[in-house]
N, C-alpha and C positions, 0 to 999 in steps of 0.2 A: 169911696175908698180914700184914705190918707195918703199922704205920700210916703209913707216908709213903707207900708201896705202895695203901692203902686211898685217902687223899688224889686219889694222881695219878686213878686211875682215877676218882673221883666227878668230879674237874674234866674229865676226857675225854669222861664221859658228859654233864655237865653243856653242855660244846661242843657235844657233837653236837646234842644236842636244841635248842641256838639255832640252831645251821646250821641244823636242818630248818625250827623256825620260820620262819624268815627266809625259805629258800625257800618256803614254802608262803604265806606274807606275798604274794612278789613276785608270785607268780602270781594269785591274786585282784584285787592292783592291776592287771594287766594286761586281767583278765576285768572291770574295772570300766570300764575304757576303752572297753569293746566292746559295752557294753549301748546296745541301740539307743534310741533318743531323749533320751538322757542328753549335753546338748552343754556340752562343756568350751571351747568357745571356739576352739579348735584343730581342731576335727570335721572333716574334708574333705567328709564328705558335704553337711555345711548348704552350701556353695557351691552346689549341684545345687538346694536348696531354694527355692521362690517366695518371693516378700517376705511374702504370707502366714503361710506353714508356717512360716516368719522369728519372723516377730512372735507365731506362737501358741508355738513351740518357745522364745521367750526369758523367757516367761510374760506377757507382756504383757494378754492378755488376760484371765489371774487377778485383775488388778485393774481395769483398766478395760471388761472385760466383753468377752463373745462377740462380739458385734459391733464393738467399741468406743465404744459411747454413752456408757461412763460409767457409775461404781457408788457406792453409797456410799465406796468404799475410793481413787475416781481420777476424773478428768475427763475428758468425753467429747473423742475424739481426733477428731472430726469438723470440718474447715475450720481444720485448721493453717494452711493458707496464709495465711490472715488476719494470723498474728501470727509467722510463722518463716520463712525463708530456710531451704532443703538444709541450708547449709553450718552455719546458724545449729541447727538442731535435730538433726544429727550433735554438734557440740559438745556442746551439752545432752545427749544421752543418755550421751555420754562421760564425762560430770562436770557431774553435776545440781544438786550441792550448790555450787557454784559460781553457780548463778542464782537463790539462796534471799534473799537480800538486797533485790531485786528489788520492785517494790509487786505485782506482779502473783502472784507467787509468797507472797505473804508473807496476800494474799485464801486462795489454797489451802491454804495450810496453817493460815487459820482454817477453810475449810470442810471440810478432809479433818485432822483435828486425829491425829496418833499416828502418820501414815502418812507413810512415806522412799520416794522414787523411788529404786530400785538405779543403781548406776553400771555402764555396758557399754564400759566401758575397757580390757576384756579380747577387747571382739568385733573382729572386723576389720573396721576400716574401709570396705570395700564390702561387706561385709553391713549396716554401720548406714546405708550409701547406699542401698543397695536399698528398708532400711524407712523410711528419710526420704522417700522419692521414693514408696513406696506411701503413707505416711500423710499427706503434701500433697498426696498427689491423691483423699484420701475427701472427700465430700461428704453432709449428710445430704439 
């Protein structure tokens, strides 16, 4: 073989083996979408879910605890109603960093010092109604 000969053929081989990457890439992306409890925001199943399964499947409960009383990491979510409206605490979980200015917010973040409320601007909107509507109605 020649060298321009040698050449062509290394960069042929060289393709091929991206084309396979690349497929073998797309296919694990695909099997990553399909793992069960893994919710992208997009899940059709979480619609079938309770406002429960909701709120443990969004992690909610990793920081403000099993029950939601509240942990050192979060404040207990017991008698929202006291202090938020549906509509008013849909917006908040939407975009939390937006109510950090707040006196009220500004107490939590001296007592829970290091720690960010994530923002669910990616859930759909009557899933965060389901769990505004479950979390204004706990009571301790």
């Amino acid at each position: 073989m020649t060298k321009p000969q040698i050449w062509i053929a290394s960069v042929l081989v060289l393709f091929f083996l991206l084309f396979l990457l690349e497929k073998n890439t797309q296919r694990s992306d695909v099997q990553l979408k399909n793992i069960p409890g893994m919710n992208t925001g997009t899940d059709q199943s979480s619609k079938a879910k309770t406002p429960d399964q909701l709120v443990a499947s969004f992690g909610c409960t990793g920081c403000h605890g099993g029950n939601l009383a509240g942990t050192r990491m979060a404040p207990d979510l017991h008698n929202l109603k006291q202090n938020w409206s549906r509509d008013e605490l849909i917006n908040y979980l939407r975009n939390p960093s937006s109510y950090i200015d707040s006196e009220r917010f500004k107490n939590f973040k001296a007592m829970y010092p290091g720690v960010i409320m994530p923002s669910f601007s990616n859930i759909d909107i009557k899933e965060l109604g389901k769990i505004a509507d479950y979390l204004l109605q706990l009571q301790k």
